[in-house]
Each structure stands twice: as structure tokens, then as C-alpha cells.
C-alpha positions in Angstrom: -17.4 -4.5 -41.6 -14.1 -2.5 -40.9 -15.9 0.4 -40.8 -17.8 -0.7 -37.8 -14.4 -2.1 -36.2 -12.9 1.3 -36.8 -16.0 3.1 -35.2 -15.4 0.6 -32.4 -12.2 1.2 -32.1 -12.2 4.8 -32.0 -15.4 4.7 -29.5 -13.0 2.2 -27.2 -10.0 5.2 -27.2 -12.4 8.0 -26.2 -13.3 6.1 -23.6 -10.0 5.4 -22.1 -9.1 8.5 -22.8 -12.2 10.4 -21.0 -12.2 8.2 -17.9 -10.2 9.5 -15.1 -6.5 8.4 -13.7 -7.0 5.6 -11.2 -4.0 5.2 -9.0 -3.7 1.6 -8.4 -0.7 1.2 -6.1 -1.2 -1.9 -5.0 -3.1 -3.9 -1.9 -1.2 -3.5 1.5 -1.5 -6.8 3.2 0.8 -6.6 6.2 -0.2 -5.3 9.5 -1.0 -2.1 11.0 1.8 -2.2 13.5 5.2 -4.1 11.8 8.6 -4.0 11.7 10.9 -3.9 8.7 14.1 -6.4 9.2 16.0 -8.8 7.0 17.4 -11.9 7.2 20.3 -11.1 10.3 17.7 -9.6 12.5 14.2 -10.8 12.1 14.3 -13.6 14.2 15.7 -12.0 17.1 13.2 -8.8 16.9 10.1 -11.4 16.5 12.3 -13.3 19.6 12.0 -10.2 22.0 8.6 -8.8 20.4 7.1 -12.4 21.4 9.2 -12.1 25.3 7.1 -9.0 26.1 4.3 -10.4 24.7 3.9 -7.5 21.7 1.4 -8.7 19.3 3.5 -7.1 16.4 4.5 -8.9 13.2 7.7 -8.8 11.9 8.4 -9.0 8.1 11.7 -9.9 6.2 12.7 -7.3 3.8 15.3 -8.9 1.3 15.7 -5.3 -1.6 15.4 -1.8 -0.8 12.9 -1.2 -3.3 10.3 -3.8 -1.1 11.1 -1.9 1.6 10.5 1.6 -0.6 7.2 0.6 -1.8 6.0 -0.7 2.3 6.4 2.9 3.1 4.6 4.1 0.5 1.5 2.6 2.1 2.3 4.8 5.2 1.2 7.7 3.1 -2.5 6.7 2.5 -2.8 4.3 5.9 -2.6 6.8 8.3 -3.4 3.9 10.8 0.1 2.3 10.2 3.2 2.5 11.9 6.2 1.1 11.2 9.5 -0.1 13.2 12.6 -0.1 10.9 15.2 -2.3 12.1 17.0 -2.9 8.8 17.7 -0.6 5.5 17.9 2.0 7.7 19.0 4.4 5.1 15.8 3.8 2.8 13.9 5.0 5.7 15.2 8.0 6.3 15.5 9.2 2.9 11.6 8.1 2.6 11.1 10.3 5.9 12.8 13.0 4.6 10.4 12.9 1.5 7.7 12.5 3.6 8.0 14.4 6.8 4.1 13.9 7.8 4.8 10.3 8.6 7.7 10.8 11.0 5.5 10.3 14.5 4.5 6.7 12.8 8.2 5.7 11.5 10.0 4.6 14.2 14.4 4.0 12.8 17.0 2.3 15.1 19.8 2.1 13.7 22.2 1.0 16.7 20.6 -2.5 16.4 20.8 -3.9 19.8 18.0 -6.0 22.6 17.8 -3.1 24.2 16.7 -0.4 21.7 14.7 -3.0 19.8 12.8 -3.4 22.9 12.5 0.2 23.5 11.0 0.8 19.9 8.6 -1.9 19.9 7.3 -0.1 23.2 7.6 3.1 21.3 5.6 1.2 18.1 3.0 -0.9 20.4 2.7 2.4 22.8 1.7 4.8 19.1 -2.1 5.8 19.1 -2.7 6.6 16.3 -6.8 6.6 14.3 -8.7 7.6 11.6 -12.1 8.3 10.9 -14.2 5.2 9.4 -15.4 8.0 6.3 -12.0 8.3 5.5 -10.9 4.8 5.0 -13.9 4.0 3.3 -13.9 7.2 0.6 -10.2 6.0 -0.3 -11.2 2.5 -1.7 -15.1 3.0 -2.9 -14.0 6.0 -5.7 -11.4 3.7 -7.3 -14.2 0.8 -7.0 -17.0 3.0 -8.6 -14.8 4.1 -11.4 -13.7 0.6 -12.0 -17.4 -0.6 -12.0 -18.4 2.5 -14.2 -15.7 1.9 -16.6 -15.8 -1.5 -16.9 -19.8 -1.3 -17.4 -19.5 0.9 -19.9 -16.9 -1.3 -22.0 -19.0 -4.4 -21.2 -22.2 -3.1 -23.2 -19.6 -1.6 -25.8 -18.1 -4.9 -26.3 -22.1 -6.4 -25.9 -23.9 -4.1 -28.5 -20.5 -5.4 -31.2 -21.0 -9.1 -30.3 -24.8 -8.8 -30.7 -24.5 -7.0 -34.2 -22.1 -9.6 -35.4 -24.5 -12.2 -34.9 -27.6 -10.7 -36.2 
């Protein structure tokens, strides 16, 4: 009986160990166009956004490292663009990191009505698209793996279960 356990066992390693890195970052749920603020500015960006009639949604940022990981989904969504109106300085370090994202990252750091409303023209004005292939490619090989693996751990599991019984 341990014998079989320790045959699973091993089976169940060289199968986590043959199956390729997936890099699961996370599911971006905010908008395509938005605007980073926090607390002391969000209401007055969504204010002047909703005066000019912008259909842009503003989100409240409340760490740095929320903010980091929003930008991060620039990198892959090439169809996003962002208005950073707070933690200005997490921006432009990300920007200098990644410098292929700087005509969809849009930094004001003299907060003000007036160059709010000039970057949520710049942000709403941004044209930016990608082909349908490429969108789709980028979530179906992480879903094929998943089903792959998790088919092949199934019947593992299945074929175990079965013997037990019989």
C-alpha cells in the first residue's frame, strides 16, 4: 500500500515538475481608460471627468504597492491607458522601468482643475488598439495548460481512488 502512495507521489512531482511556468498575475478588472487618485483627489477628478462628460472611471489608490501592481497590467493590456493623479513617484519609476508604456501613462503632478482637465483630454483623446489574435493568444495558453494539467492530475488522482476501492 505505501508502495503505491510512494509511486503516486513521485508520479504527482514529475508532473509538476514537467509542466511548464504559468504566470498567473492576477485578473485586471478596472477599465481600459482610468485614473489613479487617492483619497484627497478622487472626488474632484471624477467631479471634472463627469463636467465634460468623459466616460472615464476613476479609482482610489490607498498603498503604493496597489498602485505598482495596476501598472503592471499596462504591460500585457496594451489597450490601457492610465491617468495618474496621485503616487506620482511610483509612476515614474514604473515608467522608467518600462519605457514602452510611456504614450499610454499619462503623470500630472501639479494637481490642479486645469491640468486634470487637460489630461483626461489627453487620456479620453489616446487611440490606442490591438489585434483580437493577440488578446485572445494571451488568456487561451494559460487556459489550455490549466485544463491539460489539471486533466492529467484528475485521472491520476481517479485511477488511485478506483484502485483503493477494488
Amino acid at each position: 500500500m505505501t508502495n503505491k502512495i510512494t509511486k503516486s507521489f513521485i508520479l504527482l512531482i514529475m508532473l509538476v515538475m514537467m509542466s511548464s511556468a504559468i504566470y498567473a498575475h492576477g485578473v485586471d478588472v478596472t477599465s481600459d481608460k482610468m485614473v489613479i487618485a487617492d483619497e484627497s483627489n478622487g472626488v474632484e477628478v471624477k467631479d471634472i471627468a463627469d463636467a465634460n462628460n468623459m466616460n472615464i472611471s476613476v479609482y482610489k489608490f490607498t498603498s503604493e504597492d496597489e498602485v505598482e501592481h495596476q501598472l503592471e497590467h499596462m504591460i500585457n493590456n496594451t489597450n490601457k491607458t492610465i491617468l495618474v493623479t496621485a503616487y506620482q513617484s511610483t509612476a515614474e519609476t514604473f515608467l522608467k522601468s518600462h519605457p514602452e508604456v510611456e504614450n499610454r501613462l499619462f503623470i500630472i503632478n501639479d494637481v490642479n482643475n486645469q491640468t486634470i482637465e487637460d489630461g483626461l483630454n489627453k487620456l479620453n483623446t489616446v487611440n490606442v488598439t490591438t489585434s483580437q489574435t493577440e488578446n485572445n493568444s494571451t488568456f487561451s495558453i494559460p487556459l489550455i495548460a490549466g485544463i491539460i494539467i489539471g486533466l492529467i492530475i484528475g485521472i491520476g488522482c481517479g485511477v488511485v481512488i478506483m484502485k483503493k476501492k477494488n
